[in-house]
C-alpha positions in Angstrom: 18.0 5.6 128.7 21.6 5.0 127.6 22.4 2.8 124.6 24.0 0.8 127.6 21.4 0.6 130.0 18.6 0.0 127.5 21.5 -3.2 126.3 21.5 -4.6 129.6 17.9 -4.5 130.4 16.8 -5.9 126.5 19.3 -9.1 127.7 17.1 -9.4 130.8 14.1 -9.3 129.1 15.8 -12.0 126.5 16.8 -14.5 129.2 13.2 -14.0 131.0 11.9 -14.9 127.4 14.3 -17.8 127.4 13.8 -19.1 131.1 9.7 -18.6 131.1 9.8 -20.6 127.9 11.8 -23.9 129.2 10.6 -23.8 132.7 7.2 -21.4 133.3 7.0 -18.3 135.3 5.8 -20.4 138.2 8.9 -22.2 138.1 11.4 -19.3 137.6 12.2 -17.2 140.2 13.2 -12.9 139.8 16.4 -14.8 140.7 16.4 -17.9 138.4 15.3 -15.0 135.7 17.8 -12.4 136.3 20.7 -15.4 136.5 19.9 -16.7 133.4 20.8 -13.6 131.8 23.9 -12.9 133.2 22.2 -10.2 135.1 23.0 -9.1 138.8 19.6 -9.2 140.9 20.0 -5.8 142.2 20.0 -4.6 138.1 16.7 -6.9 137.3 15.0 -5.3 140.3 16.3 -1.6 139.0 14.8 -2.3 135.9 11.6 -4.1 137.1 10.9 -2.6 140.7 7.2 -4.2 140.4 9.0 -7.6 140.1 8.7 -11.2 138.5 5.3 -9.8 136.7 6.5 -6.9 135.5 9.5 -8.8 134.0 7.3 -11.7 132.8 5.2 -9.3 131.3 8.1 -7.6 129.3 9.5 -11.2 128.0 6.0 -12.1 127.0 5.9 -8.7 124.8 9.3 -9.2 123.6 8.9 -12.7 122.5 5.3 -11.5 121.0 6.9 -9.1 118.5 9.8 -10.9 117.4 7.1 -13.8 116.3 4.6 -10.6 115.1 7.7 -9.4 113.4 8.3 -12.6 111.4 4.6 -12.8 110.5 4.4 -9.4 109.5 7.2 -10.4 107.0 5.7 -13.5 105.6 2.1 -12.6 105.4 3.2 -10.2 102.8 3.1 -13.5 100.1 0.2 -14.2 101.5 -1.7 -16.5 104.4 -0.2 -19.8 103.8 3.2 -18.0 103.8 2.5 -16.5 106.9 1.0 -19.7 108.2 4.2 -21.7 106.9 6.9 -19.2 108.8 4.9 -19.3 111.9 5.1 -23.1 112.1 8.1 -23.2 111.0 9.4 -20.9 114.0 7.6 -23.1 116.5 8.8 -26.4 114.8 12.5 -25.0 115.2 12.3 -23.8 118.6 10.9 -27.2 119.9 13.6 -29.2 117.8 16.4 -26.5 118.6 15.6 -27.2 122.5 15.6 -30.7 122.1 11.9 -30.3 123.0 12.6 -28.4 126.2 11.4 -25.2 125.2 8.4 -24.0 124.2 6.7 -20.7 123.5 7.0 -18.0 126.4 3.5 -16.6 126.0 1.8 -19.5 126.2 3.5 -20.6 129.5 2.4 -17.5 131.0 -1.4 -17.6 129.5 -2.2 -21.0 131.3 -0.3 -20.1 134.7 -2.4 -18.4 137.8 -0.6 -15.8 138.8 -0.8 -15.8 143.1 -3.5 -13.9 144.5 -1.9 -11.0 145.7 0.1 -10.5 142.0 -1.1 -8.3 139.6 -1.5 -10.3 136.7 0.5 -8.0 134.7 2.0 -10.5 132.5 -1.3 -13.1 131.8 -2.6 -9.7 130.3 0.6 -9.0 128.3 0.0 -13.0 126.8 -4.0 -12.0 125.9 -2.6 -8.8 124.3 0.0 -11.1 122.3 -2.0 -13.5 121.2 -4.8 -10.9 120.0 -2.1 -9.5 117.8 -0.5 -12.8 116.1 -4.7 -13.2 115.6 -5.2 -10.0 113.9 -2.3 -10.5 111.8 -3.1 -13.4 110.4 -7.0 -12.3 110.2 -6.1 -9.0 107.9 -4.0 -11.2 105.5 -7.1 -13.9 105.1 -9.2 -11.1 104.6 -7.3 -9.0 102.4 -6.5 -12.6 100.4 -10.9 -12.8 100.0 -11.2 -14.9 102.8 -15.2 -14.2 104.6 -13.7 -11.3 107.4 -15.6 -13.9 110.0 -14.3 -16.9 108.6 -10.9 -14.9 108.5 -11.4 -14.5 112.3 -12.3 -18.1 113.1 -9.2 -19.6 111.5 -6.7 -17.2 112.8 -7.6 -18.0 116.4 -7.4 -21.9 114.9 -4.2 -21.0 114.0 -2.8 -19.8 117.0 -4.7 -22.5 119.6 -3.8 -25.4 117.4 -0.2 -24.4 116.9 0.2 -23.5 120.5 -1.8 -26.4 121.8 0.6 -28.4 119.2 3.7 -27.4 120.4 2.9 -28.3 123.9 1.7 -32.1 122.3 5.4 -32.3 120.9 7.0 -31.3 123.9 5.2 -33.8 126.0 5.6 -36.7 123.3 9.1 -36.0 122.5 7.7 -36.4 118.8 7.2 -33.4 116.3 4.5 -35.2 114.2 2.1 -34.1 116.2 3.3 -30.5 114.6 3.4 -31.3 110.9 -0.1 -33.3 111.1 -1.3 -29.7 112.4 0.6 -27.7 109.6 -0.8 -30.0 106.8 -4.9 -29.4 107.8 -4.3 -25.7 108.8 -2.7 -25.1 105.3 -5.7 -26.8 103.5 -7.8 -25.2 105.8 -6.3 -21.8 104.7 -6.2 -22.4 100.8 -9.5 -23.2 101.1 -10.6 -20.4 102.7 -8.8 -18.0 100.3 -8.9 -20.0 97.1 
């Protein structure tokens, strides 16, 4: 793949990130996707031939790793670093979007994909959310956090943020989001402290 090609189809990839996260999959079309990247339809179908899943799927993994990316970063000061960064992201996005916007992963997880669709990309969000999970799991646990207790509060970590962000959205409000971020970071001293 040419430095250009792999350009054009990582700016796909970034406005089906973009799109999924303001409006859904169900509500985007391959069309509506490819559009709001700038991208002719004929180049979104050459670079996804199996379609709006296969696309979805990619945006999901792409906006997966630049959050894993950030928590990679942060968790190495530790779990309430990590925790911080990762709220902080979500916290941003919401407010950046004037609370149109979401995460990407999440709108995927919770949408049926149509019957005759592989669900491609609802198995690209489980994959995504396992890994934020595991990353915030090994820095508990490497911070003396009980390895099942470190397990438990990474997944409350990634539900209540995720459920949170879709609370703010709805209410306009971002309290909803720092109410979340005050117990989870008691929750996660006390679990390492």
């Amino acid at each position: 793949m040419t430095r250009r090609t792999g350009a054009s189809r990582q700016k796909i990839i970034a406005g089906a990130a973009d799109l999924i996260r303001r409006r859904g999959l169900a509500g985007s079309t391959v069309r509506d996707l490819a559009g709001h990247s700038g991208a002719p339809l004929g180049s979104t179908y050459h670079y996804f031939p199996r379609g709006k899943q296969q696309l979805a799927a990619e945006a999901v993994r792409y906006a997966g790793d630049l959050v894993a990316g950030i928590l990679e970063q942060e968790l190495k000061a530790g779990p309430a670093a990590g925790l911080r960064a990762f709220l902080a992201l979500w916290r941003q996005t919401v407010l950046d979007s004037d609370f149109r916007a979401g995460c990407p992963v999440l709108a995927v997880a919770v949408e049926e994909p149509p019957a005759d669709a592989d669900p491609e990309a609802a198995r690209a969000a489980a994959e995504v959310f396992a890994a934020w999970q595991r990353l915030l799991a090994a820095s508990l646990r490497d911070h003396g956090a009980d390895p099942h207790q470190a397990d438990q509060i990474a997944t409350l970590v990634v539900a209540s943020v995720e459920g949170t962000v879709a609370i703010c959205r709805a209410q306009r409000d971002i309290t909803a989001l720092d109410h979340v971020a005050a117990q989870l970071e008691r929750l996660v001293h006390s679990a390492v402290g």
